[in-house]
N, C-alpha and C positions, 0 to 999 in steps of 0.2 A: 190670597193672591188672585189677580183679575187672571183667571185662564185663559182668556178672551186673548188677553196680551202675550204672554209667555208662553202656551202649551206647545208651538210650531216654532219657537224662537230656537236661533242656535248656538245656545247657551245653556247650561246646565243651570235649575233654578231648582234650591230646596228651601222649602221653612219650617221652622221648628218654633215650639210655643217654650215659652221659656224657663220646664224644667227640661228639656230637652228633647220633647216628642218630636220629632216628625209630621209636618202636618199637612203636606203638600210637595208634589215634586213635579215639572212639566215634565212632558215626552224625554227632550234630551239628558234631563238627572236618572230618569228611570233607565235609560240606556245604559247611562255611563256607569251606575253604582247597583242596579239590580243583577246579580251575577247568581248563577247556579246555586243552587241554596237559601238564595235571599231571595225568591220571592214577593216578598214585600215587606218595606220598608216604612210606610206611612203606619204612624201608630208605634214605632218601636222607638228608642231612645237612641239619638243620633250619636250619645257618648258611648253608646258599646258598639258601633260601626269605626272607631277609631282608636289605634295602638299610642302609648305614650311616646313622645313627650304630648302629642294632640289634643288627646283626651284631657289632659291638664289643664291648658290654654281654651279649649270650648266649654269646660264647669266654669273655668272663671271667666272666661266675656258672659255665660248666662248671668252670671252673679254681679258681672259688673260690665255693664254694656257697655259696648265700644266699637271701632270699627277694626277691621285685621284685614292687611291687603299682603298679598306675598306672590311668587312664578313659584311653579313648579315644574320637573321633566318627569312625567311616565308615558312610556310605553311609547317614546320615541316624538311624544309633544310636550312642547310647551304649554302649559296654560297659567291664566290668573286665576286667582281666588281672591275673590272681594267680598269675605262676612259681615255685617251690618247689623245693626237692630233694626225693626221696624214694631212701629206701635198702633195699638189703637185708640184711637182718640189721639191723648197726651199722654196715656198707659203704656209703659213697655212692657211689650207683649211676646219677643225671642228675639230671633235673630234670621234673616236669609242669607243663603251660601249663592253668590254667583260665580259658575266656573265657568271659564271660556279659553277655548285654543288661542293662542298666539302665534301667527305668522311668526318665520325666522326672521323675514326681509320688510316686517311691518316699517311704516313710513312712519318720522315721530318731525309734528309741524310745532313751530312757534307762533304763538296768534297773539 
């Protein structure tokens, strides 16, 4: 991940290598998911950060890459989660998590 790009960005960026390490996270992932206890997160296995059914559905996108988009509401927001592969070269190499808040009153445009 270009840090260069993401580390100030206001979206949650994590990547994981694809048996599921953790291998990078900007400012705002380390905000949202490093909690009392955790520390640190880069290096550990991003499937024991998640309770089932989750953890079921990220072994298999590792196993079988694909893309997962879905909202979510905690803690009184909205956000998306758009998981993806990203590779090296033409290698598939994990998967990134982008999470980002969603306005309630966002504008949705036809083009």
């Amino acid at each position: 991940m270009k840090k260069d790009y993401f580390e100030k960005a206001d979206v949650a960026v994590t990547v994981c290598a694809k048996d599921g390490t953790i291998l990078d996270m900007n400012e705002k992932s380390r905000k949202t998911f490093l909690k009392p206890g955790r520390e640190q997160l880069i290096g550990k296995n991003v499937l024991d950060c998640h309770p089932e059914p989750a953890r079921s559905l990220l072994s298999d996108m590792l196993e079988n890459p694909r893309t997962n988009v879905y909202t979510i509401e905690k803690e009184g927001l909205r956000k998306l989660i758009f998981q993806c592969p990203w590779y090296e070269g033409d290698e598939y190499a994990g998967f990134m998590e982008l999470s980002m808040v969603v306005p309630e009153d966002i504008p949705h445009r036809i083009r």
